[in-house]
C-alpha positions as CSV (number, residue, x, y, z in Angstrom):
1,X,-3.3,20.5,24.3
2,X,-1.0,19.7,21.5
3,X,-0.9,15.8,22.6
4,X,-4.6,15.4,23.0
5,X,-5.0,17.0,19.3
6,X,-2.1,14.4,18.2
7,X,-4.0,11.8,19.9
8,X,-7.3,13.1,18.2
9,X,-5.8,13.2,15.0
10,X,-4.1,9.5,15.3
11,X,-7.4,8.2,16.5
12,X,-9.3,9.8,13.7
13,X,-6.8,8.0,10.8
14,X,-7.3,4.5,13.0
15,X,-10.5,5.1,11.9
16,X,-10.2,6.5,8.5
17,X,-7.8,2.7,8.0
18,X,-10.9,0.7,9.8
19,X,-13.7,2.2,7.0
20,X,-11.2,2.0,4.3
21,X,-10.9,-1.8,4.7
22,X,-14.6,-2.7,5.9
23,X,-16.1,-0.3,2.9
24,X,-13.7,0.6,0.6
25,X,-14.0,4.5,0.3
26,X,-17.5,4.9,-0.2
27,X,-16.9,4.3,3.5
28,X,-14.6,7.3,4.4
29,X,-17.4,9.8,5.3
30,X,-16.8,12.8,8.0
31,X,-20.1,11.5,9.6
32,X,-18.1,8.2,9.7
33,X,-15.4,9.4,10.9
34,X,-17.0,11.1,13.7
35,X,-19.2,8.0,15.1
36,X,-16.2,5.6,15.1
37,X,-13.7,8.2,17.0
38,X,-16.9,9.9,19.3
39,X,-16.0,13.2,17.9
40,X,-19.1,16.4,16.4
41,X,-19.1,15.8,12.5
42,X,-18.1,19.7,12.7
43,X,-14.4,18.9,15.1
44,X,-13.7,16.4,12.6
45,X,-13.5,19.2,9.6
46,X,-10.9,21.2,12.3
47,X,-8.1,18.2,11.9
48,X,-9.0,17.7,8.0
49,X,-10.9,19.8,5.1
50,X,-11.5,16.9,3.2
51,X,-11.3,13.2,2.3
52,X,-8.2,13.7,0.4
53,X,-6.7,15.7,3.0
54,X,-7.5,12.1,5.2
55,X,-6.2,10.1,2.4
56,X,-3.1,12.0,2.1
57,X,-2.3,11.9,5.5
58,X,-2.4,8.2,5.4
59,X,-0.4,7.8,2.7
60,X,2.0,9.6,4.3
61,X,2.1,7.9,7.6
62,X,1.2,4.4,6.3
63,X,3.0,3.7,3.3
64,X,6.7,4.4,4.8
65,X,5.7,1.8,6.9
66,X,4.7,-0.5,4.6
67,X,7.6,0.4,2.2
68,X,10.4,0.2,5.1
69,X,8.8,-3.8,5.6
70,X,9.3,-4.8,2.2
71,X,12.4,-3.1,2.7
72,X,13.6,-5.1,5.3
73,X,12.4,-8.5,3.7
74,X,15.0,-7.2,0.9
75,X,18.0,-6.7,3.2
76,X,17.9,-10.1,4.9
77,X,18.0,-11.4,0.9
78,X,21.3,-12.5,0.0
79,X,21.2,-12.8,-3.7
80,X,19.2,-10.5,-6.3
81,X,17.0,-12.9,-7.1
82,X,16.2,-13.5,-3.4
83,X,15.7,-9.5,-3.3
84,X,13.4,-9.8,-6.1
85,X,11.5,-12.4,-4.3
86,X,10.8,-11.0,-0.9
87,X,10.1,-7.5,-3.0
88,X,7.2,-9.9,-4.1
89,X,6.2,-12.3,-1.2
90,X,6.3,-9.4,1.4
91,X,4.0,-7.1,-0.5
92,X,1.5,-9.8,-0.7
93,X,2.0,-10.7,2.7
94,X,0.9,-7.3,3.6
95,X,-2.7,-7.9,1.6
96,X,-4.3,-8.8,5.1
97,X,-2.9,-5.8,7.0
98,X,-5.3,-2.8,7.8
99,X,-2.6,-0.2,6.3
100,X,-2.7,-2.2,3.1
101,X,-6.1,-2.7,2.2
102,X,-6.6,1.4,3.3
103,X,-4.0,2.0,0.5
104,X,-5.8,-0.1,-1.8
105,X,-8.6,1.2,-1.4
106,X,-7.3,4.6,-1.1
107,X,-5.7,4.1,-4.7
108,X,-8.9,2.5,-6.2
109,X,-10.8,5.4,-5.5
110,X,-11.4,9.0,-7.4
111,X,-8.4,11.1,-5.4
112,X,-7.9,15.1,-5.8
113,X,-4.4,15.8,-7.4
114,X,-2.7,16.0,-4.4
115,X,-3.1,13.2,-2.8
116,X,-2.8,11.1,-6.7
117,X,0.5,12.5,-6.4
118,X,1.5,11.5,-3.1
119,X,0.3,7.9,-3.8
120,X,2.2,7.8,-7.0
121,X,5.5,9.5,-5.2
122,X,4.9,6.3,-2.5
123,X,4.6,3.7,-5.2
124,X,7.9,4.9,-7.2
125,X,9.6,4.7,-3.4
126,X,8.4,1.3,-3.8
127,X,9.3,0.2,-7.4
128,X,13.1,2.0,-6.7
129,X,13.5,-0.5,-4.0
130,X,13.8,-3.2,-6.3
131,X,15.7,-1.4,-9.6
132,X,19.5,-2.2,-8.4
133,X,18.5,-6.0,-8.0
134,X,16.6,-6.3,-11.3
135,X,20.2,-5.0,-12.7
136,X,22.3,-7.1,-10.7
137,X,20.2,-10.0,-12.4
138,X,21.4,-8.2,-16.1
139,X,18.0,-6.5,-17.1
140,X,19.1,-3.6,-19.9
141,X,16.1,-1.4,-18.5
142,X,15.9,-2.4,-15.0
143,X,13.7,0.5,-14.5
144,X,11.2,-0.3,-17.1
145,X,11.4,-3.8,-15.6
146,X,11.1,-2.6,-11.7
147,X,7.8,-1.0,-13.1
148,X,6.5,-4.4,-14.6
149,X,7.2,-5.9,-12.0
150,X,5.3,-3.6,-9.7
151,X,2.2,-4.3,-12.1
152,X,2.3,-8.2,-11.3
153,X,2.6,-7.6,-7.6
154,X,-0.3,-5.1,-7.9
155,X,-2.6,-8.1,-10.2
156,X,-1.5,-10.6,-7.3
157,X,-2.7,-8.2,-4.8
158,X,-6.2,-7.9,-6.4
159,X,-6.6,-11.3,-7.0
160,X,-5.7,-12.1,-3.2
161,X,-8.0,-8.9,-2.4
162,X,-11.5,-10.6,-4.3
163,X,-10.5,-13.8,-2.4
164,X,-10.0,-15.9,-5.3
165,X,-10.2,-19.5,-5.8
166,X,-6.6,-19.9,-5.4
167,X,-4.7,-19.7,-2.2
168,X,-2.7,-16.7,-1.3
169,X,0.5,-18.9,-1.2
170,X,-0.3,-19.9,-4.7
171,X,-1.1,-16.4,-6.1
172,X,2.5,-15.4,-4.4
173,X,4.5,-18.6,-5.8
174,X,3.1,-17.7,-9.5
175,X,4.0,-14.4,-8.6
176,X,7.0,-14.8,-7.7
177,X,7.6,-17.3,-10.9
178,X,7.0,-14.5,-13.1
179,X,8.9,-12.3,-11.7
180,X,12.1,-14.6,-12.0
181,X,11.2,-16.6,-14.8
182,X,8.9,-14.8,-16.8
183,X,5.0,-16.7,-18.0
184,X,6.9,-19.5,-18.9
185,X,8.2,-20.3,-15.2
């Protein structure tokens, strides 16, 4: 019983990730929800009481996951300007997975506290990732800086997101520039 409820409830967030990225979260509806996993409108209420319950739960399972890639992009960096530079590249990478566009959309949305504070908890996972390297490279307020930074990755992933005139691989190279040399590199 507990498996098939497991199974239910990681079939249900498949879902919740699939109308998240086809319809932002005007998508996310328990009616929704229920055609896409087969499931009464009325079982889906029994594994969440809301849409923020959903979207909390998939911050929580998701953004690990997303966090421990850029992560790993960092570690196989050599130098802190390399670090700073797969921080950016492999957060933009992620713009085309499923997880990432559910967070986006999941953050570009009106959110309960709860799960406002669960996204922002995730985020400052993120921007810590990259505070040591940004103070390796001789930034007074590395912190302040890692938060900047954050911002520019977060402008590169919307203008990837609209599909803008530019190439991905252009948005991440001026990216990238900016976040080593500033708007003048």
């Amino acid at each position: 019983m507990a498996e098939h409820r497991s199974m239910q409830r990681a079939a249900l967030l498949d879902a919740a990730r699939s109308l998240l990225s086809e319809g932002g979260t005007e998508a996310l509806t328990f009616p929704a929800l229920a055609e896409r996993t087969g499931l009464a409108r009325s079982s889906v209420y029994e594994y969440f009481r809301s849409r923020g319950a959903v979207v909390e739960e998939l911050c929580e399972v998701d953004f690990p996951v997303w966090a421990a890639d850029v992560s790993a992009a960092m570690e196989r960096a050599e130098t802190a300007e390399a670090k700073v530079e797969a921080y950016v590249r492999q957060q933009l990478e992620l713009v085309g997975d499923r997880r990432h566009r559910a967070v986006v959309a999941i953050s570009a949305s009106e959110l309960d506290a709860g799960a406002r504070e669960k996204i922002r908890a995730a985020h400052g996972g993120l921007v810590a990732m990259i505070v040591e390297a940004l103070a390796e490279m001789g930034h007074e307020q590395p912190r302040l800086a890692a938060m900047l930074l954050q911002g520019v990755v977060d402008a590169a992933v919307r203008r990837i997101e609209l599909g803008a005139a530019e190439e991905p691989g252009a948005v991440a190279d001026a990216a990238v520039g900016m976040a080593l040399r500033g708007v003048l590199g």
